[in-house]
VOPAGU-2260 file (C-alpha; in pm, 1 decimal, decimal comma):
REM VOPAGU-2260
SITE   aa  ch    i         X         Y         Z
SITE  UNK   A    0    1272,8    4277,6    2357,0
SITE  UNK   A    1     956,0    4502,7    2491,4
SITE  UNK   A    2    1010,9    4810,0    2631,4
SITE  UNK   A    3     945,6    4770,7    2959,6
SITE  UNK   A    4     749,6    5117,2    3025,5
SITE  UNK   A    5     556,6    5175,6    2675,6
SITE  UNK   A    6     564,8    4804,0    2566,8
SITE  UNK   A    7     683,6    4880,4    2265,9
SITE  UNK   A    8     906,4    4579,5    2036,0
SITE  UNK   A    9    1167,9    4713,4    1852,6
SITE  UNK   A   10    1344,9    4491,2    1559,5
SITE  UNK   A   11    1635,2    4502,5    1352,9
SITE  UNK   A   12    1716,2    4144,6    1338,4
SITE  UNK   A   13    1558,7    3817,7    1122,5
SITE  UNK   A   14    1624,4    3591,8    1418,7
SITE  UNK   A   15    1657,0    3684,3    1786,8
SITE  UNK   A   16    1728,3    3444,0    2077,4
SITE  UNK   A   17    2050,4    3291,4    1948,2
SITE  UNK   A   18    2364,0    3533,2    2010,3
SITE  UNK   A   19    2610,9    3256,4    1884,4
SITE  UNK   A   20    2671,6    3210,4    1504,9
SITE  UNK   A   21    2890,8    2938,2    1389,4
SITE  UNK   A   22    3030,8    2875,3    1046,3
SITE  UNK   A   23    3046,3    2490,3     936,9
SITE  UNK   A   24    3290,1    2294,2     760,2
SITE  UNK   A   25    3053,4    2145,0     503,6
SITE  UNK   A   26    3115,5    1768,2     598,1
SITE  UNK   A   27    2926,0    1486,3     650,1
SITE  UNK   A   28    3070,4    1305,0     973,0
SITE  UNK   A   29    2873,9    1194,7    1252,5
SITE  UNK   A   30    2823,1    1479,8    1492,1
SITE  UNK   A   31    2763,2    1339,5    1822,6
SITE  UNK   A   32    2651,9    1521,1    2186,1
SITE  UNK   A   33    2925,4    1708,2    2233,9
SITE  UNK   A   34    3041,3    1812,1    1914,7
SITE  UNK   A   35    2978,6    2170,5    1813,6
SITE  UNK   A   36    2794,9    2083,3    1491,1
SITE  UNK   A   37    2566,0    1909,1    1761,0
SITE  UNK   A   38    2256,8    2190,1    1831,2
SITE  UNK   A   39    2204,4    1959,8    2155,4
SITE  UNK   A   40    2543,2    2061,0    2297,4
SITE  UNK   A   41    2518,1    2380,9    2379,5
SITE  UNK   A   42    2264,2    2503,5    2697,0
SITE  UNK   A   43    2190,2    2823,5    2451,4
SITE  UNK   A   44    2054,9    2846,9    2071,0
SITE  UNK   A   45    2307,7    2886,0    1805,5
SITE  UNK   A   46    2238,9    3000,5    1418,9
SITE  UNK   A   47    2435,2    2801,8    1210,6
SITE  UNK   A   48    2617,9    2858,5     851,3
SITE  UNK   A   49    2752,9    2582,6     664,1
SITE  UNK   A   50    3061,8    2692,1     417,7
SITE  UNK   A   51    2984,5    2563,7     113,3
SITE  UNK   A   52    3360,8    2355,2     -67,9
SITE  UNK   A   53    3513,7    2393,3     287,3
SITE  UNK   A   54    3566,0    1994,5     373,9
SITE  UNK   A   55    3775,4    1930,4     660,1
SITE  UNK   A   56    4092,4    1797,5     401,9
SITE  UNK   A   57    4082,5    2122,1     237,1
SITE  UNK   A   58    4075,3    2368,6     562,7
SITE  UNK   A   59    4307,9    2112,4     739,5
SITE  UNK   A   60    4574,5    2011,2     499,5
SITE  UNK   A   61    4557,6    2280,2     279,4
SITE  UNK   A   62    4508,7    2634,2     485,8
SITE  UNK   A   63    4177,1    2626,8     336,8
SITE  UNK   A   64    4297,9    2774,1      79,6
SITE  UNK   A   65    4057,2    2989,0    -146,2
SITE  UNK   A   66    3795,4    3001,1     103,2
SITE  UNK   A   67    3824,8    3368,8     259,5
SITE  UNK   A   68    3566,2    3545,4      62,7
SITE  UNK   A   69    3358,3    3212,3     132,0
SITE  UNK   A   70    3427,6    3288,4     545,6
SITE  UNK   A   71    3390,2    3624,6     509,1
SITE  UNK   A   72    3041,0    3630,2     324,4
SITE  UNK   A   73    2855,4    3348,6     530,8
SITE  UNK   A   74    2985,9    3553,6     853,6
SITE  UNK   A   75    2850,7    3850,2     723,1
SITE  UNK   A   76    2526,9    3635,4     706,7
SITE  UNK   A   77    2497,8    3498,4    1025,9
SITE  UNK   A   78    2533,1    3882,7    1122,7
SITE  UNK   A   79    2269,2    3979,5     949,2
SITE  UNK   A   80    2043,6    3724,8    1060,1
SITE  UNK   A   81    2133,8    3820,6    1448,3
SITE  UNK   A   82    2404,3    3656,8    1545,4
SITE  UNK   A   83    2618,4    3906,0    1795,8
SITE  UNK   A   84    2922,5    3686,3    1799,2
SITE  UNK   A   85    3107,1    3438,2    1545,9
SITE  UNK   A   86    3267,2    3136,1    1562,4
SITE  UNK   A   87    3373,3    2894,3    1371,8
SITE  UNK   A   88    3373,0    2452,3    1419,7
SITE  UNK   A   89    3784,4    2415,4    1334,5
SITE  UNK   A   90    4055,9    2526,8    1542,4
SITE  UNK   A   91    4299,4    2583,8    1185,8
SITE  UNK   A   92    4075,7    2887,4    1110,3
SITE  UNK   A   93    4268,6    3060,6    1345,6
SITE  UNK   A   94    4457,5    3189,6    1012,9
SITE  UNK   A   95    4142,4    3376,9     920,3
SITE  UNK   A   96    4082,8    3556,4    1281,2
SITE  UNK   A   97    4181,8    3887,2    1165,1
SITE  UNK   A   98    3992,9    3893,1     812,1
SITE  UNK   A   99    3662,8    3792,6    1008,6
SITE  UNK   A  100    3719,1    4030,6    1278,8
SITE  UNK   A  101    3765,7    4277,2    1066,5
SITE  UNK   A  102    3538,0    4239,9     833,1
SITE  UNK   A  103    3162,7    4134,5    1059,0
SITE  UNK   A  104    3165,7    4455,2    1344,3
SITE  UNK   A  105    3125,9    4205,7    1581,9
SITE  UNK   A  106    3339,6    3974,9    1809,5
SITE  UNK   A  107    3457,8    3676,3    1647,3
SITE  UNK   A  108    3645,2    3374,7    1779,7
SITE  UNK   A  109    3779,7    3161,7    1531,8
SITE  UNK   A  110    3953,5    2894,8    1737,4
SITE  UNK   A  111    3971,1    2686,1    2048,2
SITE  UNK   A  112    4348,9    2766,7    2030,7
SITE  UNK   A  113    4253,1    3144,5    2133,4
SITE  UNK   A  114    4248,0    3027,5    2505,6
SITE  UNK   A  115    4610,4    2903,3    2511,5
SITE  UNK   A  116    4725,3    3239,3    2654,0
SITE  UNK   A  117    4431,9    3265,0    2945,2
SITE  UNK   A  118    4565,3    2875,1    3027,0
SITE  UNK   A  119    4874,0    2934,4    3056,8
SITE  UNK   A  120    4853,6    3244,6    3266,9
SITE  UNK   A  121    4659,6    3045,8    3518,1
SITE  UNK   A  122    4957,8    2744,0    3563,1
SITE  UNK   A  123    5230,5    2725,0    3821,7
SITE  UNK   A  124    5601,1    2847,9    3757,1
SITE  UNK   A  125    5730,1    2574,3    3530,0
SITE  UNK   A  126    5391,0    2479,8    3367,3
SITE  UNK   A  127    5246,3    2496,1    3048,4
SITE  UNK   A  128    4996,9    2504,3    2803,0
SITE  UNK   A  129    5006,7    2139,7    2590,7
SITE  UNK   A  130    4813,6    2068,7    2300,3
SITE  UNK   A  131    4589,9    1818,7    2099,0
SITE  UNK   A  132    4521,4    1840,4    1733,2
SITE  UNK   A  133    4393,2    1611,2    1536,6
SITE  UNK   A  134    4670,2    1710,1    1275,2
SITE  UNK   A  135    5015,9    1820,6    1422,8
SITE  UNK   A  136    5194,0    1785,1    1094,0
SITE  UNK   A  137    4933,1    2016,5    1001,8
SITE  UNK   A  138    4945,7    2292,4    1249,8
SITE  UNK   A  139    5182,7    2544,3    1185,9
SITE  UNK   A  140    5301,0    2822,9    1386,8
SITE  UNK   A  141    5179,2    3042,9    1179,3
SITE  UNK   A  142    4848,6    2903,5    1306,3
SITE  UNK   A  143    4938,3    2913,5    1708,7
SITE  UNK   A  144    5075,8    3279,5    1657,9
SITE  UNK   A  145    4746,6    3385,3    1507,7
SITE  UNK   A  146    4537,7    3273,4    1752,6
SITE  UNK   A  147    4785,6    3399,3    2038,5
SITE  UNK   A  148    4896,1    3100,7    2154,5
SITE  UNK   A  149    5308,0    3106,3    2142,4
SITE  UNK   A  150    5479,6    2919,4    1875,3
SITE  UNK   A  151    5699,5    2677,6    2097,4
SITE  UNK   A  152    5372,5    2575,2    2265,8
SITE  UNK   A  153    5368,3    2172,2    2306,6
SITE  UNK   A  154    5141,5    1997,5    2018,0
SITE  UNK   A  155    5102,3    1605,5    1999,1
SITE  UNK   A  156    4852,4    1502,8    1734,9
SITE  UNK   A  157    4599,0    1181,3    1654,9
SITE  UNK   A  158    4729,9    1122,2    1316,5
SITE  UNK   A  159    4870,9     781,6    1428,0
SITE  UNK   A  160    4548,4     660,0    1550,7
SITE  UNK   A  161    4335,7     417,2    1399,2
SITE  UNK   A  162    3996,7     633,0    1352,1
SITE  UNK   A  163    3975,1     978,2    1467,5
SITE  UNK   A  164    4150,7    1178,9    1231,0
SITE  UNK   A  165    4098,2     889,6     991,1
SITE  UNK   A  166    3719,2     957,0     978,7
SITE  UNK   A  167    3725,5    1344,5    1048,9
SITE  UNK   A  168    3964,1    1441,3     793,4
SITE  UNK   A  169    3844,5    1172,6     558,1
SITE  UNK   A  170    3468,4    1294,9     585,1
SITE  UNK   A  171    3324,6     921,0     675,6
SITE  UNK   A  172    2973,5     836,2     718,5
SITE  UNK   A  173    3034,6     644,7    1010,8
SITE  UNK   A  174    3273,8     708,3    1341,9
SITE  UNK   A  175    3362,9     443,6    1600,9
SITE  UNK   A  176    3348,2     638,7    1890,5
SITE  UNK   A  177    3499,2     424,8    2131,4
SITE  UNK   A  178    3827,2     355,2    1860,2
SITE  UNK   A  179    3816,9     798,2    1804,6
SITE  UNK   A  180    3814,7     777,7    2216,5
SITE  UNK   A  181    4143,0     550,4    2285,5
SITE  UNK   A  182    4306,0     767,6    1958,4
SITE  UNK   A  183    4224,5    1111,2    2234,4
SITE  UNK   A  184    4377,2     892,2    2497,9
SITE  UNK   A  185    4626,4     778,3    2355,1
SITE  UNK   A  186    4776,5    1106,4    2223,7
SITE  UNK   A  187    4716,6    1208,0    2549,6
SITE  UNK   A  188    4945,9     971,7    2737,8
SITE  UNK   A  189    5217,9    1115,2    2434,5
SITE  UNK   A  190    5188,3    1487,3    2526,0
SITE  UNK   A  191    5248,5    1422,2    2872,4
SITE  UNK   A  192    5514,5    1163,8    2819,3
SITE  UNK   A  193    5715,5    1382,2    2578,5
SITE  UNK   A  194    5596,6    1714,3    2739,8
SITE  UNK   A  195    5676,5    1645,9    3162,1
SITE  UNK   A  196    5590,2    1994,7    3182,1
SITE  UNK   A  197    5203,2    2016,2    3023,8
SITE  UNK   A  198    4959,9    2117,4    3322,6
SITE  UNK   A  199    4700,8    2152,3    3078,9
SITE  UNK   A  200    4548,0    2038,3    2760,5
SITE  UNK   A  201    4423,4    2219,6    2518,7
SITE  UNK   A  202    4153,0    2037,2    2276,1
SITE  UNK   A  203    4255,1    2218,0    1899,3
SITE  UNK   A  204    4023,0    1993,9    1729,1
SITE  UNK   A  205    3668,9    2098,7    1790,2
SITE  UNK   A  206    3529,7    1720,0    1744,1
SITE  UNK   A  207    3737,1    1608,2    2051,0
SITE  UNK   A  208    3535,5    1765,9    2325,0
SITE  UNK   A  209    3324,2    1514,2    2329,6
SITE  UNK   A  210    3595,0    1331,4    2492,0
SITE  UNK   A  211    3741,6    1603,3    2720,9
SITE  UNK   A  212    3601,0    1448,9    3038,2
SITE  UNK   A  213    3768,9    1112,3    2930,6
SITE  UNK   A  214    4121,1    1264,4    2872,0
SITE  UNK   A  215    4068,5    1495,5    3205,4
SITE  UNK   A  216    4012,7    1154,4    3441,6
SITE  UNK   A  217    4311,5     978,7    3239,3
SITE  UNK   A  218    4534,9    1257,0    3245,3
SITE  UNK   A  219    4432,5    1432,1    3625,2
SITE  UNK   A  220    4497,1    1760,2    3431,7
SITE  UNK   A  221    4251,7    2033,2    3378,2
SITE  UNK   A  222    4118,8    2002,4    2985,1
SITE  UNK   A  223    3998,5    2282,4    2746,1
SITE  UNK   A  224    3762,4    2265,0    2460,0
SITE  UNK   A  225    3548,7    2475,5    2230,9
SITE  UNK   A  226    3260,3    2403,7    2416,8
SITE  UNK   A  227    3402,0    2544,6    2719,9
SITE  UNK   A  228    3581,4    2837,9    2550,3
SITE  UNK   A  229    3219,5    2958,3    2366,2
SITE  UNK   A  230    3061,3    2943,4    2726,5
SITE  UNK   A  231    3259,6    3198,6    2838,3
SITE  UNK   A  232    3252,8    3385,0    2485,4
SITE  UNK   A  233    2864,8    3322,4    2495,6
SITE  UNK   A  234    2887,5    3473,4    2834,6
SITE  UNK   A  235    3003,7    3808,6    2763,2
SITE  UNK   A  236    2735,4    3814,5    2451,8
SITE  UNK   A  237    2437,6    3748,4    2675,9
SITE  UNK   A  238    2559,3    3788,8    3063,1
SITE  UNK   A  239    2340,3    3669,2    3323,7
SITE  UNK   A  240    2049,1    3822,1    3478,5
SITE  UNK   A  241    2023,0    3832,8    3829,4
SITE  UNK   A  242    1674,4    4008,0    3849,7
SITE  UNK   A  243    1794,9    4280,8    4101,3
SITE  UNK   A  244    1581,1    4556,6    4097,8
SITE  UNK   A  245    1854,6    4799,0    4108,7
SITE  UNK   A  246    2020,0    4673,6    3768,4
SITE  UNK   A  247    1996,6    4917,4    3499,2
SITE  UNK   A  248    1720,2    4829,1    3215,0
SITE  UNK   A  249    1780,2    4635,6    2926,1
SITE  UNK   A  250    1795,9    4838,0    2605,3
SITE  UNK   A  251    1493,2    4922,2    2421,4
SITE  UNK   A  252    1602,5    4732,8    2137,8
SITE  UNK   A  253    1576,0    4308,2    2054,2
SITE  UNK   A  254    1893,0    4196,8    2141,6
């Protein structure tokens, strides 16, 4: 950014336009509009940081374990390249939220499951939070409590579909969208059915918000995804400009 008096350009940074960083599962799976591994899903540039060893088996089913020094040095990277916030493209990494936050100087949101509490505060007495995973056997409380979400919080999962966590967790080349669709549905119509109470969904799996609007219509329930929750996050990195001439100038220095 110039200085708007001496029109001077102050650096800093490698890259500057793209507040978001998100680390990557290294995978291979389609990635369609919608997903976050998508570049064409988001209305704002993103830098991008694929984990190298981190398949979605390994962070899923098994805590990705041995992979915190791998999180915590390709966060430090998107940092340094000039990202002011970090994510991350799975909702289990909620188990590393305080290592990354700790570790980068900067905010960091490591899953969609981090909105549960903001949800729920906005429900009627005698509703609550539900949520979708595309692993319940999978998600522990340990990873709910981490994230802030509370541990008795509803959680149905796709396992017993035919494709969607099939061809996520199995790293396919190929995805039948409309068969991963009716798998979102139909664990949909389960968390409602066993769950009376669920006013909301909450999307765990970061893949699924491609079908958010689907589930919303089917459901009549307000739906919550990543791409929703790093709009907001997004937000508070780069708020809006409203070009009054009263507002205080922008710092001297790139942003």
């Amino acid at each position: 950014m110039t200085d708007s008096e001496n029109r001077v350009a102050h650096g800093g940074k490698a890259v500057y336009g793209a507040k978001l960083g998100v680390l990557m599962l290294e995978a291979r799976f389609p990635r369609i509009p919608g997903d976050m591994g998508n570049a064409a899903t988001w209305p704002f540039p993103v830098l991008y940081r694929v984990v190298r060893g981190a398949s979605p088996h390994r962070v899923v089913r098994e805590r990705a374990k041995g992979l915190l020094e791998a999180f915590l040095e390709a966060a430090r990277d998107l940092v340094e390249l000039g990202a002011d916030g970090i994510t991350t493209n799975c909702g289990f990494l909620s188990l590393f939220q305080a290592e990354l936050s700790s570790h980068v100087g900067v905010p960091v949101a490591t899953s969609s499951l981090m909105q549960a509490p903001l949800i729920q505060a906005t429900l009627p007495p005698g509703r609550c939070v539900g949520v979708l995973t595309i692993s319940a056997a999978s998600l522990t409380k340990e990873h709910l409590l981490k994230a802030g979400a509370a541990e008795n919080t509803p959680v149905v999962g796709t396992e017993r579909g035919e494709e969607f966590t099939r061809a996520i967790l199995g790293d396919e080349e190929s995805l039948d969208v409309a068969a991963a669709e009716r798998d979102i549905l139909a664990a949909g119509d389960e968390l409602v059915t066993r769950y009376p109470a669920v006013g909301a969904v909450l999307l765990e799996c970061t893949n699924m918000a491609p079908y958010a609007r689907a589930l919303s219509d089917r459901l009549r329930r307000p739906v919550f995804d990543v791409v929703s929750f790093m709009a907001w996050f997004h937000a508070g990195l780069e708020p809006r400009d409203f070009g009054h001439p009263a507002s205080a100038p922008r710092s001297s220095r790139e942003r």
